[in-house]
Backbone as CSV, one residue per row, in Angstrom:
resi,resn,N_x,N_y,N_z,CA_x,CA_y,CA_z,C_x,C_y,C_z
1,UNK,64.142,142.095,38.378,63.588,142.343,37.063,64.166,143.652,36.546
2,UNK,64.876,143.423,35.301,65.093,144.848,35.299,65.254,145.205,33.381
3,UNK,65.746,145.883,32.874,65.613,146.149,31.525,65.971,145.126,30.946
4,UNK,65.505,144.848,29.636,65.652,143.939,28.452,65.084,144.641,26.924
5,UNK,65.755,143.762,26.332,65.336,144.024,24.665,64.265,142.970,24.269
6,UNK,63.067,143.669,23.979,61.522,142.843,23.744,61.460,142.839,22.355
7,UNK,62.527,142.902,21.468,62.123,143.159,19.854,61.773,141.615,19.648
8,UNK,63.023,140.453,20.194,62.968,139.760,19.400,61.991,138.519,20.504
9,UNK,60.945,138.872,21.671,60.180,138.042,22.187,58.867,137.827,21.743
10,UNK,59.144,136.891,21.082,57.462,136.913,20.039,56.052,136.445,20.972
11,UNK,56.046,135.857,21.742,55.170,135.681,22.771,54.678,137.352,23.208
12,UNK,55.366,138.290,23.669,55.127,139.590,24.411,54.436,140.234,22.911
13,UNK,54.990,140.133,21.448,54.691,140.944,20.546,53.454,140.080,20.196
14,UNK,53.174,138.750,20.064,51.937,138.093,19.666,50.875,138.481,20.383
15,UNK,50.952,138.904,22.060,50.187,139.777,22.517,49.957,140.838,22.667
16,UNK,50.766,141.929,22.334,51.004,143.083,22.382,49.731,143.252,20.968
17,UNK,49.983,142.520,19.840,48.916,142.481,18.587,47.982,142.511,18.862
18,UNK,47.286,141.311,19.783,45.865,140.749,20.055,45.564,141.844,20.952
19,UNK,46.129,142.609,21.577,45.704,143.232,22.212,44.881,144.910,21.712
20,UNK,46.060,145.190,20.747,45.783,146.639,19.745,44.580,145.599,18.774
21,UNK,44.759,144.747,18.267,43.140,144.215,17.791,42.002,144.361,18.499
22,UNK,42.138,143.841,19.341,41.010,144.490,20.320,40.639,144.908,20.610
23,UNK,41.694,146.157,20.886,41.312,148.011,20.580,40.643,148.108,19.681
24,UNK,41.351,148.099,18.700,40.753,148.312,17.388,39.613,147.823,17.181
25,UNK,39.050,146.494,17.544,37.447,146.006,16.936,36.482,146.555,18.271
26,UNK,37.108,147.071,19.138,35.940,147.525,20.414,35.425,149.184,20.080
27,UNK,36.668,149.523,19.658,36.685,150.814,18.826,36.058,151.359,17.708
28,UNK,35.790,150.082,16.714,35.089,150.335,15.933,33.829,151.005,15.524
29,UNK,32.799,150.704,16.232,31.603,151.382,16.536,31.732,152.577,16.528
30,UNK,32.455,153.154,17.367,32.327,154.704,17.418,33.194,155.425,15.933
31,UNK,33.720,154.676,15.029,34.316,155.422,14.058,33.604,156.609,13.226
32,UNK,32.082,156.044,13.389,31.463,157.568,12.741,29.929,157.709,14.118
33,UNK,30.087,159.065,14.070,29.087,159.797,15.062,28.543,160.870,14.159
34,UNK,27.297,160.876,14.907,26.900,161.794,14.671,27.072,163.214,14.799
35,UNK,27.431,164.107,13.974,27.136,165.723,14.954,26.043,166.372,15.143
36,UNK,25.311,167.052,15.976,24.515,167.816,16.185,24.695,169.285,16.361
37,UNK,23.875,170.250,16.418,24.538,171.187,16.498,23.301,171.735,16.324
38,UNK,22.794,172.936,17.983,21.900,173.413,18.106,22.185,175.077,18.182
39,UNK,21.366,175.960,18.004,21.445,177.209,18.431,20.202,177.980,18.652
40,UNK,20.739,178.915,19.177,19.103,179.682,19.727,19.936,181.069,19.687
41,UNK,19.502,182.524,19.211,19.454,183.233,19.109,18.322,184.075,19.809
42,UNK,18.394,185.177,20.379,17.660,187.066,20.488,18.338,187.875,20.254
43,UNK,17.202,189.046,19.492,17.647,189.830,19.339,16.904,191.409,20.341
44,UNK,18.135,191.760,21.253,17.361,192.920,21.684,17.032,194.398,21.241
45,UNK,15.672,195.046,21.609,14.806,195.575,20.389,15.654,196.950,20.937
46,UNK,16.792,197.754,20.093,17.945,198.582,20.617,17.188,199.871,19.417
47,UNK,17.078,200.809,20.444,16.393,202.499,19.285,17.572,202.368,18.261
């Protein structure tokens, strides 16, 4: 097995698609999050 040119194998690219689709719709969900964002402050009592 050794190097080849995959431009023109449409079988490898028809899956190579379904596959980044899949990404893409599993991915989806997380496109918006929430942020949170906590803090806590002291102040020490300095003469």
């Amino acid at each position: 097995m050794g190097c080849q040119n995959v431009v023109g194998d449409a079988p490898l690219n028809a899956n190579l698609n379904a596959q980044i689709a899949k990404y893409k719709s599993d991915l989806d969900p997380l496109r918006f999050y929430p942020i949170v964002s906590f803090g806590l402050a002291y102040n020490f009592p300095i003469r």
